[in-house]
C-alpha positions in Angstrom: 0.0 0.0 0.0 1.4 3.7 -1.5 1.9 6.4 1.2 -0.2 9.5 0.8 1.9 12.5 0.5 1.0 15.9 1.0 -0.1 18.3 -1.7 2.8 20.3 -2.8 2.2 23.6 -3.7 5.6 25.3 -5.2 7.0 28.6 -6.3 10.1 30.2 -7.3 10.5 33.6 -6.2 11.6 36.7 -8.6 15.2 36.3 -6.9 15.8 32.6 -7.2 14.9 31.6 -3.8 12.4 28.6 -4.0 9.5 27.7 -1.6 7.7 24.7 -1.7 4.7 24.2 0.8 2.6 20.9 1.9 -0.6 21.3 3.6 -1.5 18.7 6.2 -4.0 18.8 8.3 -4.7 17.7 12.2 -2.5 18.4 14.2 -2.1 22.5 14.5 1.8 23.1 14.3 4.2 23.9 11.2 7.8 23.0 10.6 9.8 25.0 7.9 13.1 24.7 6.6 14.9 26.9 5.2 18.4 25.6 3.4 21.2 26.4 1.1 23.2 24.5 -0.9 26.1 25.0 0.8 27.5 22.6 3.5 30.9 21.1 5.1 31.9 20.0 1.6 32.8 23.1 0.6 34.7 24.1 4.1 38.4 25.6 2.7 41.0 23.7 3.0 43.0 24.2 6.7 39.4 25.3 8.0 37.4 22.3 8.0 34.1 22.8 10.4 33.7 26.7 9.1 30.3 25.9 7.7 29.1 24.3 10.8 30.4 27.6 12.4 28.4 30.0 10.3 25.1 27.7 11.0 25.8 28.0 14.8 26.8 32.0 15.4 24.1 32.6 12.8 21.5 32.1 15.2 23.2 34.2 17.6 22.1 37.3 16.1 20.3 38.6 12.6 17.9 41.8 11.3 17.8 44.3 14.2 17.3 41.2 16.9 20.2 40.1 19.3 20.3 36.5 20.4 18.7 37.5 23.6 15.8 39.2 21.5 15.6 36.1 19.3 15.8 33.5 22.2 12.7 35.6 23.7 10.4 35.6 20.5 10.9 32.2 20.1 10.1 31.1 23.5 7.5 33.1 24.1 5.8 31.7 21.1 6.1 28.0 21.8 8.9 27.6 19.0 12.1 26.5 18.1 14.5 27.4 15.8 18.4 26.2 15.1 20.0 25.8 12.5 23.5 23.3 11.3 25.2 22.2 8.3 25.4 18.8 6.6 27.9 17.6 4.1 25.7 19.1 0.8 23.5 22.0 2.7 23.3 24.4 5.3 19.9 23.4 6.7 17.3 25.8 9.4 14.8 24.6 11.1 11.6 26.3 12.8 8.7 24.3 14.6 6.0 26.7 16.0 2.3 26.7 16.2 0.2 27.3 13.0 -0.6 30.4 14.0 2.8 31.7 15.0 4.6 30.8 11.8 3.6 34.4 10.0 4.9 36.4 13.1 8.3 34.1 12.6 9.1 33.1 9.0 10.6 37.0 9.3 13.2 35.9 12.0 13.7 32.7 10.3 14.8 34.3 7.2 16.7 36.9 9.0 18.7 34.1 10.3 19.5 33.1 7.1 20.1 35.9 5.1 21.0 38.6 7.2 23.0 37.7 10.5 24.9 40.1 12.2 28.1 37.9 13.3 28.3 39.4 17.0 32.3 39.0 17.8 31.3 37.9 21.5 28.8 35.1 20.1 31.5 33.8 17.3 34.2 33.8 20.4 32.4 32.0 22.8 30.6 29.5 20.3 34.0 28.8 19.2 35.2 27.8 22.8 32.3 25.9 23.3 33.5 24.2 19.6 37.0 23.6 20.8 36.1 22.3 24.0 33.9 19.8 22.5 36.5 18.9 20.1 39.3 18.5 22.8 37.2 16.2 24.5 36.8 14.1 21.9 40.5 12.9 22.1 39.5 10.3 25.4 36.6 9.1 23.2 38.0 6.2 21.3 34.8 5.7 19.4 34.7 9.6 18.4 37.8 9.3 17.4 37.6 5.9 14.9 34.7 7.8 13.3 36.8 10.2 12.3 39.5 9.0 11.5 37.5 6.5 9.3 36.1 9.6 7.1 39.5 10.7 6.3 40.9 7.4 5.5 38.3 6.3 3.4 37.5 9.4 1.9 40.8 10.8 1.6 40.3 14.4 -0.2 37.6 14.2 -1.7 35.3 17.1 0.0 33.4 14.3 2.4 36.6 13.5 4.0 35.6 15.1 7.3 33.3 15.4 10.4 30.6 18.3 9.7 32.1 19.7 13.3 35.6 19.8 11.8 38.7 19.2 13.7 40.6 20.9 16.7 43.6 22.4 14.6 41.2 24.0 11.8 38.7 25.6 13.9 41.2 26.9 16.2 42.2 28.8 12.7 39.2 30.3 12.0 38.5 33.5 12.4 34.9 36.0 12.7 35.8 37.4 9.0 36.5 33.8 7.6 32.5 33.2 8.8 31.8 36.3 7.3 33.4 35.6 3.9 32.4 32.1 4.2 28.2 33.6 4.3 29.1 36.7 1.9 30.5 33.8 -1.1 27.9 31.1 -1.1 24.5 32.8 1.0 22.1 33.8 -1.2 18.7 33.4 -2.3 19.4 31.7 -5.6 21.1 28.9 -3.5 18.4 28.9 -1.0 14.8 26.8 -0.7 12.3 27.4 2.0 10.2 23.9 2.7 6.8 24.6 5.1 4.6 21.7 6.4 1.6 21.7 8.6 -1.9 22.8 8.5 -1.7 26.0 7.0 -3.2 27.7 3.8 -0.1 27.3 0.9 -1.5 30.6 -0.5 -1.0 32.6 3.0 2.4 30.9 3.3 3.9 31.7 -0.4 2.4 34.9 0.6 4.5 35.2 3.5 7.7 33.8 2.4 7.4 36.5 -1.2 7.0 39.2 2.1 10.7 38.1 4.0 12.7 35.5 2.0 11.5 37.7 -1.4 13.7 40.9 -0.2 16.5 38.8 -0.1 18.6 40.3 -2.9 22.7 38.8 -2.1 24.7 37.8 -4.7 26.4 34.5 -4.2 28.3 31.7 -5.5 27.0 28.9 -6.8 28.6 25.6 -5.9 29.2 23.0 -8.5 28.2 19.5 -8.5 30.7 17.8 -5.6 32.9 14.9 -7.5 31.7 11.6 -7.6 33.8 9.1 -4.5 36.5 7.0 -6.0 37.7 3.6 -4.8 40.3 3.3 -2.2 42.9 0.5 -2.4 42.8 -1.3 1.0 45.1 -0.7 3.9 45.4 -0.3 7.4 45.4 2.3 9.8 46.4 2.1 13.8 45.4 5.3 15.7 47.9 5.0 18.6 45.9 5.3 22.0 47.9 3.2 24.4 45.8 3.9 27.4 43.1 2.2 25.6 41.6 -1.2 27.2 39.2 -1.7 23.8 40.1 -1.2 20.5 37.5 0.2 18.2 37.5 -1.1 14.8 36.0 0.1 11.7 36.0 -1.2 7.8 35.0 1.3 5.3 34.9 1.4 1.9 33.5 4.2 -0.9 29.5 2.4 -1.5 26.9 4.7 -3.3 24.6 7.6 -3.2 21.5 8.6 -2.2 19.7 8.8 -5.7 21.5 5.7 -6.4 18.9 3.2 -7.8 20.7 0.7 -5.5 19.0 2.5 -2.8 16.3 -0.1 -1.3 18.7 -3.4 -2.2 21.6 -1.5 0.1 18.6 -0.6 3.1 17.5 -4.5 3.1 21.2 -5.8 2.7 22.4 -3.5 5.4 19.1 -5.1 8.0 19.8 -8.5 6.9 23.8 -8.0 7.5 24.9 -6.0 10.3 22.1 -3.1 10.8 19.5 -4.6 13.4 20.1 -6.7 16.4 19.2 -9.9 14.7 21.3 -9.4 11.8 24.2 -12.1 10.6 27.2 -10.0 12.1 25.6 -9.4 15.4 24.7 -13.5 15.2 28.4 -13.9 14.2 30.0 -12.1 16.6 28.4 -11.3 19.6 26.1 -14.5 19.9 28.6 -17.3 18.3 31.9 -15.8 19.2 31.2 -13.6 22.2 34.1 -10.7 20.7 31.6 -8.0 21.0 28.5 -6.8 22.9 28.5 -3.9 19.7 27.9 -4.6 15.7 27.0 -2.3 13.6 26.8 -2.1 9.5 25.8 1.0 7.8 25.5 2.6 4.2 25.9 6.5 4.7 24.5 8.0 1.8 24.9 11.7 0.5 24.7 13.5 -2.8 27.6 12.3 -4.4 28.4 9.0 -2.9 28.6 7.2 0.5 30.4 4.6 2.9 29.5 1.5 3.9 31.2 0.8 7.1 31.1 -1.9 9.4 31.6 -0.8 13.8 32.9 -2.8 16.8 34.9 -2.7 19.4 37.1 -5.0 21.6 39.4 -6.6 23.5 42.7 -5.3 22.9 43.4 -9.2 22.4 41.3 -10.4 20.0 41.3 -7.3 17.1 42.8 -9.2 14.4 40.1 -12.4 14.8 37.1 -9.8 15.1 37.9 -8.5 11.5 39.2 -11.6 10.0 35.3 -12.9 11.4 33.9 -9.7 10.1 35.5 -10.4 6.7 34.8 -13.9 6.7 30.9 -13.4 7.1 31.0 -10.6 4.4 32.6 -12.9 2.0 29.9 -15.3 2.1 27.2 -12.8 2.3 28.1 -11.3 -1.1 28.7 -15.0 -2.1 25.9 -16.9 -1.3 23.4 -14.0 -0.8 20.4 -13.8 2.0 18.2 -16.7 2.3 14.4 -15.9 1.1 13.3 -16.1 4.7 16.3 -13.4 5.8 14.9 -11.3 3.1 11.2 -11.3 4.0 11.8 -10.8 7.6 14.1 -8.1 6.4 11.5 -6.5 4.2 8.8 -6.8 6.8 10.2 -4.8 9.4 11.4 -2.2 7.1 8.5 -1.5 5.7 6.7 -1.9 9.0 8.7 0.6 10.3 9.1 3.3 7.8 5.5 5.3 8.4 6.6 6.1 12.1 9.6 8.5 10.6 6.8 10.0 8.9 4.1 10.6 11.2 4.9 14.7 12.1 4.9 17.7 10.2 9.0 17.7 11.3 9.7 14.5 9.8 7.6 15.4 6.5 9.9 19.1 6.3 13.4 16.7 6.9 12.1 14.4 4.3 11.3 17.0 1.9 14.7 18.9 1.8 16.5 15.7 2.4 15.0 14.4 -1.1 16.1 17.9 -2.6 19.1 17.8 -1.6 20.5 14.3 -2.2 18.2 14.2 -5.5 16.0 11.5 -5.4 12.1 11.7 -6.0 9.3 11.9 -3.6 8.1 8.7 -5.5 10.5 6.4 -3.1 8.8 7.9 -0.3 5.2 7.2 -1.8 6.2 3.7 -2.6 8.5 2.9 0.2 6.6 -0.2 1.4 6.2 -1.8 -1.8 9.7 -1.1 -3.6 11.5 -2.4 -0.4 9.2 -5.7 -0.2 10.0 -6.1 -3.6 13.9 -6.2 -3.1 15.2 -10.0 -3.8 17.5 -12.2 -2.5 19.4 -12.0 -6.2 19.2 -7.8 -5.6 20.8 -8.2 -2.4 23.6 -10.5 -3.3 24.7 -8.6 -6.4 24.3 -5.2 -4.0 26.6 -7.2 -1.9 29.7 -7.9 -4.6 29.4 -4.8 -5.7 29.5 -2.2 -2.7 31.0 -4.1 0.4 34.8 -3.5 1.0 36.2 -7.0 0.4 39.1 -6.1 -1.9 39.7 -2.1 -1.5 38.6 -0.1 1.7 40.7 0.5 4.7 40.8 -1.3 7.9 40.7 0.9 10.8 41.2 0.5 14.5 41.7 2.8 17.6 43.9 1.2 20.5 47.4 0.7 22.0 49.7 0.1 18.8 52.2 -2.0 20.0 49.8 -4.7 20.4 46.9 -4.0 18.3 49.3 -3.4 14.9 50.5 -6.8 15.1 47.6 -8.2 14.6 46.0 -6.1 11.6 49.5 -6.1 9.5 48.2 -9.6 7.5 45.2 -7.1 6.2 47.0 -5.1 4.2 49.9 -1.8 4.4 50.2 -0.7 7.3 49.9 2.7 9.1 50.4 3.8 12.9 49.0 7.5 13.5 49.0 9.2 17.0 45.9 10.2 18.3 46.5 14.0 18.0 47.0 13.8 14.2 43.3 12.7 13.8 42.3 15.7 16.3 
């Protein structure tokens, strides 16, 4: 059975800016969005998390309102409003009451399009950034994620977390944010998403009142390049004091629009992604080297990782990923059973009409299809494209996108004992934990 989706009603403004508005009725709230296509992909080099920067102090002031003067709308109204960039946007979010959104669309846009930069905001925000950052160095997990998008990314624009690292955002400075809006902030770039139980007339109405006067010049940003393979090899973060190692496999896999979508989501359940899965089975249940498993396919605009997660004893690294390779091999070999598959397909498509079920998940699911480029068909037929997913789909999806040849081998723990153990995997490399920082 299809998913009803809500009528779109959608305009583009006379200076480029887009809004696109879906009436739903019931429950008596909105949620708007309001992004631009400009995210931590196109953070300069030597100042990765900048764009993550500009979402955060942007809220701290914009229009003729401080943040104390924003912070006090918004409350007093019931809302909320924030604001952070992903790897292919710069997305803002507002949830209010129906009847509220008019008296804040204004503040919204002024977030947007017209923030004022206070230097004591950008300052202490960028403490707040650095602290968080620092403390990420006794979080052996924190840092395996990280180290795992640079590895397996290598230059390409994905290669690091949205937040950035300690060393670049301790470069940045309140005119690199400024520069960093001023290039690539402007309403050409920018789309304005609205759902909830609202008139689309009123609201197009609205947005032609604040997000029309827009009238910046900006860049636009090209297409980010496609992810290219990665020969395999290992990588040892050194963190002697560690009593776990973390360990991660990662390999380039595919993108969002990528009509490999629904085979990757059931391969991923029936592999490593629920708690019943074959690697959880595998490893935690059979062989006791893990309470954790995890498998994932991160998608974005221009590609994706698959990646496998675990952690443990300092012992035992080299057996956990020679199981975790193992029991990849012979999933792309033989495939899922039918049974794995339907069981797979079930709960998926179970599951998926909770994520839908407010006006906030509609407006995330909105932008997130404009943004990664894939249709609002997938959502409608969800249910019935993922049931329809085969064991043949799966096991080709398999050869093709899990790291069994190229990739890199990661793991986060003491060296001298942990190296060892990985070397058989492929070249290897032994980083201190400060260069991944």
């Amino acid at each position: 059975m299809s998913l009803p989706l809500p009528e779109l009603h959608e305009e583009r403004l006379e200076n480029g800016a887009t809004v696109a508005v879906a009436r739903r009725p019931g429950v008596p709230l909105a949620a708007a969005r309001l992004y631009v296509r400009t995210g931590s992909a196109l953070d300069p080099r030597g100042k990765r998390g900048l764009a993550h920067l500009v979402a955060a102090v942007a809220r701290r002031g914009a229009g003729r309102r401080g943040a104390e003067s924003i912070d006090a709308l918004v409350e007093s109204l019931g809302a909320d409003l924030g604001g952070d960039a992903e790897e292919d946007a710069s997305v803002y979010g507002l949830s209010a009451p129906a009847e509220s959104l008019s008296k804040l669309l204004g503040v919204l846009v002024d977030v947007v399009a017209a923030p004022t930069f206070p230097t004591g905001e950008f300052e202490r925000l960028r403490r707040r950034e650095l602290a968080s950052l620092a403390r990420d160095s006794d979080e052996p997990a924190v840092l395996a994620d990280r180290a795992m998008l640079a590895e397996a990314y290598g230059d390409h624009p994905y290669g690091h977390a949205v937040e950035g690292c300690l060393r670049d955002v301790a470069r940045v400075r309140l005119a690199d944010v400024r520069a960093f809006h001023g290039r690539w902030y402007g309403p050409a770039n920018a789309t304005l998403v609205v759902v909830g139980a609202l008139s689309p007339r009123d609201v197009i109405a609205d947005a032609r009142r604040t997000l029309g006067r827009w009238k910046a010049k900006a860049d636009v940003a090209g297409e980010v390049p496609e992810v290219g393979p990665v020969e395999r090899r290992v990588v040892v973060v050194d963190k002697p004091d560690a009593t776990q190692v973390q360990i991660r496999i990662a390999g380039p896999a595919l993108r969002r629009a990528s009509p490999d979508y629904f085979p990757a989501v059931v391969a991923n359940a029936v592999l490593g992604g629920g708690f019943t899965s074959r690697l959880v089975e595998t490893i935690r249940v059979n062989r006791g080297l893990s309470y954790g498993v995890r498998t994932r396919f991160a998608m974005s605009r221009a590609g994706g990782l698959f990646t496998f997660s675990s952690f443990t004893k300092n012992e035992t690294a080299g057996e956990l990923v020679d199981v975790a390779f193992a029991e990849m091999a012979r999933f792309a070999d033989g495939g899922p059973s039918p049974e794995e598959v339907t069981r797979a397909t079930g709960y998926l498509a179970g599951l998926f009409p909770l994520s839908l079920e407010t006006h906030d998940q509609w407006a995330d699911r909105l932008c997130d299809a404009r943004i990664c480029g894939y249709g609002l068909d997938e959502v409608r037929d969800y249910r019935e494209r993922v049931r329809a997913v085969s064991p043949d789909a799966v096991r080709e999806l398999a050869r093709r996108h899990l790291p069994l040849r190229g990739g890199v081998v990661l793991a986060v723990g003491p060296a001298k004992s942990v190296a060892p153990q990985l070397e058989r995997f492929g070249p290897l490399r032994i980083l201190p934990a400060r260069r991944v920082l």
